[in-house]
C-alpha positions in Angstrom: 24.0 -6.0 -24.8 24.8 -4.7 -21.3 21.9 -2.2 -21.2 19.1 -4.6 -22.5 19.7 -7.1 -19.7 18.7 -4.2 -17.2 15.6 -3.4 -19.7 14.3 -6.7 -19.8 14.6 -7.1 -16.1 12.7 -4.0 -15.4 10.1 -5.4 -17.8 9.8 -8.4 -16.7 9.1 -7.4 -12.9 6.5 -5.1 -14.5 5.0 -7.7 -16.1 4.7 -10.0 -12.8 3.7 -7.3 -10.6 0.8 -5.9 -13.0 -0.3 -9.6 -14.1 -0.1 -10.8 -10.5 -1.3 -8.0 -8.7 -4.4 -9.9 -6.8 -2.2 -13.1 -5.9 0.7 -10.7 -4.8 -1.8 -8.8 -2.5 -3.4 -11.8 -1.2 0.3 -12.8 -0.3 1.9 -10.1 1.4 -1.4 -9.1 2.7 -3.6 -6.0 2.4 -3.6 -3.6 -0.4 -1.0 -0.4 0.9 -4.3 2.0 -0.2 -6.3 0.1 2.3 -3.6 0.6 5.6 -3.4 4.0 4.7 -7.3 5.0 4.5 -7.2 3.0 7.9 -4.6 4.8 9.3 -6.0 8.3 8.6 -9.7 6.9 10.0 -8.5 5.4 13.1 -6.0 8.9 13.6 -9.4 11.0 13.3 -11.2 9.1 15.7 -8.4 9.3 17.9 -8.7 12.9 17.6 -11.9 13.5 18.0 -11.9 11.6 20.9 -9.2 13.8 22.6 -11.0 16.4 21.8 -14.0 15.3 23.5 -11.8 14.9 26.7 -10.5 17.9 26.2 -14.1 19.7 26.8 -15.4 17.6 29.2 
C-alpha cells in the first residue's frame, strides 16, 4: 500500500505536466529550450563583439 501511494503520485504529476504543458508554460513563462537558445545567441554576439574590439 505504502509504495503505490508514491506510484500514483509520480503519475499523477506526469499526467498534469504532459496534459498541461502549454498552460504551465504560459504560466511560469517561457519555454526553458527558449532561454537557453537565447542565452547561447546573445553570449556569441557578445563575443564577437569583444573580438571586434579586440582588433580594432
Amino acid at each position: 500500500m505504502f509504495k503505490i501511494i508514491p506510484m500514483m503520485l509520480i503519475a499523477i504529476g506526469v499526467y498534469i505536466g504532459v496534459q498541461y504543458d502549454d498552460e504551465i508554460i504560459d504560466l511560469f513563462g517561457q519555454n526553458t529550450i527558449d532561454q537557453i537558445e537565447e542565452a547561447v545567441e546573445d553570449s556569441k554576439d557578445n563575443i564577437l563583439d569583444k573580438l571586434k574590439d579586440i582588433n580594432e
